[in-house]
N, C-alpha and C positions, 0 to 999 in steps of 0.2 A: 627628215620628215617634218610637214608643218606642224603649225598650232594645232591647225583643223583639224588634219588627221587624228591629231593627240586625243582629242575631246569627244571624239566622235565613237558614241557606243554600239552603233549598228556594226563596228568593228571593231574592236577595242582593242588596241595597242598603249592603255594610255600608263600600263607600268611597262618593267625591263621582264615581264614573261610573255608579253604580247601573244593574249592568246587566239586574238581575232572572233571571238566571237560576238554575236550578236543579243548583247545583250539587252537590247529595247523588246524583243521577240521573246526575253524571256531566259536566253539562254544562260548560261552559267559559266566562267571560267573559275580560274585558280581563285580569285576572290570571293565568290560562290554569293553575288551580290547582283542581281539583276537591274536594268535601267531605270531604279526609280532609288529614291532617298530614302534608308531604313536609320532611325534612331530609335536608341531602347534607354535614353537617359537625357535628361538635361536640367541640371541641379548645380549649388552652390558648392565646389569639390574644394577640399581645406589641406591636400598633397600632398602639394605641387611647391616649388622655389617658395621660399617667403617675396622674393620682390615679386612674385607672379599671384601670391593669395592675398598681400596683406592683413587687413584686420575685417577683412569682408567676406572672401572666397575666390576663384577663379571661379567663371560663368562655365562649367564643363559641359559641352554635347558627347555623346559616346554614339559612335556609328557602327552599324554591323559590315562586319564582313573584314576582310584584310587580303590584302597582295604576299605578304612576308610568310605568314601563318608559323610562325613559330611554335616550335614542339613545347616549349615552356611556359607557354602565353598565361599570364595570370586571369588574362581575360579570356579565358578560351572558349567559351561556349559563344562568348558574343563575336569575336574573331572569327569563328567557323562559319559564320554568313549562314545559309537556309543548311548547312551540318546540324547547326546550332537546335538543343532544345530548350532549353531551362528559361534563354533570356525572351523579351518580349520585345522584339522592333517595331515599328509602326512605320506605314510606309508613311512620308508626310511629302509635301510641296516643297519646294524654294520659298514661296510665298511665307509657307506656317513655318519654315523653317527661320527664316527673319523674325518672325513673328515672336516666337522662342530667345531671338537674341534680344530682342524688348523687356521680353517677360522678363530675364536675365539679371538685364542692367536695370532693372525695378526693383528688381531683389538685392542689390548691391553689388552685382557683381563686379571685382575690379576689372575684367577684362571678356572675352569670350574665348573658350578658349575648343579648340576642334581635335576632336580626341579621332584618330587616325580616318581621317577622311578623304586620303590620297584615290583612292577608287570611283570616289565620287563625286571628283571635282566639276564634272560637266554640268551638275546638277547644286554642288555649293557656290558654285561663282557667283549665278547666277543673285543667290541670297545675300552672297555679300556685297555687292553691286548696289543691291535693293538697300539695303542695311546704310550703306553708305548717304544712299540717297537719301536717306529717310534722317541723318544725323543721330546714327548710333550714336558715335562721341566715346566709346571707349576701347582698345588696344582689340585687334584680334590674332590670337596666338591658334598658330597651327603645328598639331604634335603630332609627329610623325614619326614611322618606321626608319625613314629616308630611302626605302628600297623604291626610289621613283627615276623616273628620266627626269633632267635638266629640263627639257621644256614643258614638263608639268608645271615646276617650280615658276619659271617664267612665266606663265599664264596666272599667276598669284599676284605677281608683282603690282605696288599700288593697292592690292587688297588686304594684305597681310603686315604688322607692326612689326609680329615677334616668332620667331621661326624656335620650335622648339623640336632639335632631332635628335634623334637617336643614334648612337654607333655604336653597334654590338656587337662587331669582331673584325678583328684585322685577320685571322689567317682564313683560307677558303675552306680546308679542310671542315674548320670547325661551323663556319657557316653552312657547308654543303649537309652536313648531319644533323644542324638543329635547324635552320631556316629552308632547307631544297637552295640554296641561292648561293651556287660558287663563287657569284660573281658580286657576293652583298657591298661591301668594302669598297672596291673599284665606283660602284653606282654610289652607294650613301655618301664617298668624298665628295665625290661631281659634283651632286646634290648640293651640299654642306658649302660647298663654296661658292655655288648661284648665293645660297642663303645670303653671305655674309659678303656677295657683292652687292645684293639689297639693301642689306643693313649693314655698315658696314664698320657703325659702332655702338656699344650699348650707350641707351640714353634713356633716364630716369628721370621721375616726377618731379626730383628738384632742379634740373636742369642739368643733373651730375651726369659723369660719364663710369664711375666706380663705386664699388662702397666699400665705406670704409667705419661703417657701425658697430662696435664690438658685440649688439646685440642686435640677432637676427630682424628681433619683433619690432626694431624703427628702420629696417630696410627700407629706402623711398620705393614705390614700384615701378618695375620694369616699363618704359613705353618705346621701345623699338630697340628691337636687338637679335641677338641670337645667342641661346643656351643650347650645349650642346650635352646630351645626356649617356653617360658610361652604367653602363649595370654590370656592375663585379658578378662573374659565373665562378660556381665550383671549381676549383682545380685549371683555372686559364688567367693565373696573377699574370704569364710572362705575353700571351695574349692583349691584357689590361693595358701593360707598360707600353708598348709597340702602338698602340690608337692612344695614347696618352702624348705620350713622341712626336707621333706623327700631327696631330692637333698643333701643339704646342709650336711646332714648326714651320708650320703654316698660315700660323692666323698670332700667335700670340694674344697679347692683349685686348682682340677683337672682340673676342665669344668667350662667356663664360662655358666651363666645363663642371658638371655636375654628376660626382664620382658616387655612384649609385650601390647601399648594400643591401637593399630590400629582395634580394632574389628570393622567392618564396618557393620549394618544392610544391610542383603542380602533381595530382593524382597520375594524369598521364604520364609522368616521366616517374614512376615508383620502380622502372626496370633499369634505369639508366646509371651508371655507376659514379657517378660526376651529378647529373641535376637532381637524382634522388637525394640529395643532402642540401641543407642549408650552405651560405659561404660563412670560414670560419670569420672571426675577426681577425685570425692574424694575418688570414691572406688578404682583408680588408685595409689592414693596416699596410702591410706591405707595396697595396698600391697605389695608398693616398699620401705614404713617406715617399715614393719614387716623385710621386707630382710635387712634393714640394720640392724633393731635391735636384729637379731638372728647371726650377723656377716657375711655375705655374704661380700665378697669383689670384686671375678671376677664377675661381671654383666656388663648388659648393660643394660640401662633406656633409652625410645623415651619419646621427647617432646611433646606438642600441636600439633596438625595440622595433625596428621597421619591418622584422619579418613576420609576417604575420595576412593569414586569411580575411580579417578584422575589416583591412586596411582597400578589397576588393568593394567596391560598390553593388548595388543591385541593379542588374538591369531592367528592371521590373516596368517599364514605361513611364516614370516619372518623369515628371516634366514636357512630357510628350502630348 
């Protein structure tokens, strides 16, 4: 399938559920995100990696709507696209959408960073195009599900510094139950490895390729690379280990790996016997001693304290 195809939303095929419809007309697929650019945020986000916030913030856009839709989503009102009630998206331009990455980087942002906006690539290119033109001048990181096809990713290339994805299960079982998406794994590697044929080493402010700061808070920041993000679930340590492995095998020293224990119990899953509960620490521990003991050395490990409703932003139109 070409580029064209990919981008073109009078039919949309442009994730792996290709649902064909027409979303310029309005229509809806699984993303439930029609042909126009919804943001419900764009604010200084303090989150995220320390090489990616420094002493300033990450530049975060939050976009409605999602391909993945995960049963756990912390963000889930704003994830569920026009489901959605609570957040407040705003349809905006490409134009104001640049306009946003200015405002941004006024604010200090160290980077801009695109909080799942794989659905609406036909409409971000274009902004970062503009942005470019215009001598934005600082890193754009794109955070993603990774539940996309390879020539999304490719249609990035050139646009994008810092590829930040997510891998959230290696068995399909477990995929099929909390994402709809058998097939998440199989697509997110594909993905993950256009990534890091992009970038295809980390490279930092001070010209480094590693760090090796014993304190977080003088990390130089990230300016091209690829972080790839694990989020420890209840009761799936042996899950963990298996996408931990498989990384590790494939890329080494390439991509850092960022062993995630913020999983917060979402109201929607109050039925579920596994995400109705926080993850313990020991199953936390359990998966961040396997990554040292398989030699993992780019990581990133969160402390105590990360689970927490707190830590959710408002989608309330800020910055929009």
């Amino acid at each position: 399938m070409s580029q064209t195809n990919i981008l073109d939303l009078a039919n949309c095929t442009l994730c792996p559920r290709e649902c064909g419809v027409n979303r310029l007309a309005g229509q809806l697929g699984f993303c439930q995100t029609p042909g126009a650019l919804l943001a419900a945020r764009a604010a200084l986000l303090w989150y995220e990696e320390p090489c990616l916030v420094g002493r300033t913030g990450s530049g975060a856009v939050f976009f409605s709507g999602c391909s993945l839709g995960c049963t756990f989503c912390q963000n889930y009102d704003l994830s569920r696209g026009a489901r959605g009630t609570a957040s407040k998206a705003e349809e905006i331009t490409p134009e104001h959408l640049c306009r946003i990455f200015f405002s941004l980087k006024e604010q200090g942002a160290a980077n801009i960073n695109l909080v799942t906006a794989s659905h609406l690539l036909p409409l971000v290119i274009p902004a970062l195009r503009l942005a470019r033109s215009q001598g934005l001048g600082i890193p754009i990181v794109y955070n993603t599900s990774s539940y996309e096809k390879v020539e999304a990713i490719r249609a990035l290339e050139g646009l994008v510094d810092i590829y930040l994805p997510d891998l959230k299960f290696y068995d399909p079982a477990l995929s099929a139950r909390y994402c709809r998406a058998k097939d998440y794994f199989d697509r997110a590697f594909a993905v993950i490895r256009e990534m890091v044929r992009q970038c295809p080493e980390p490279v930092f402010s001070d010209g480094s390729h590693s760090l090796d700061e014993a304190d977080d808070a003088n990390d130089p920041l990230l300016c091209s690379g690829v972080i790839v993000r694990h989020l420890c679930m209840p009761g799936c340590t042996k899950d963990s280990k298996e996408i931990l492995s498989r990384l590790h095998e494939a890329f080494g020293n390439q991509i850092f790996i960022s062993i995630m224990n913020q999983y917060t119990p979402m109201p929607q899953c109050k039925d579920d016997p596994l995400l109705s509960r926080p993850l313990t620490k020991e199953e936390y521990d359990e998966v961040t001693d396997y990554a040292i003991q398989i030699g993992i050395e780019n990581g990133f490990l969160q402390e105590g304290g990360t689970v927490s409703k707190s830590f959710i932003p408002a989608f309330d139109g800020t910055g929009i």
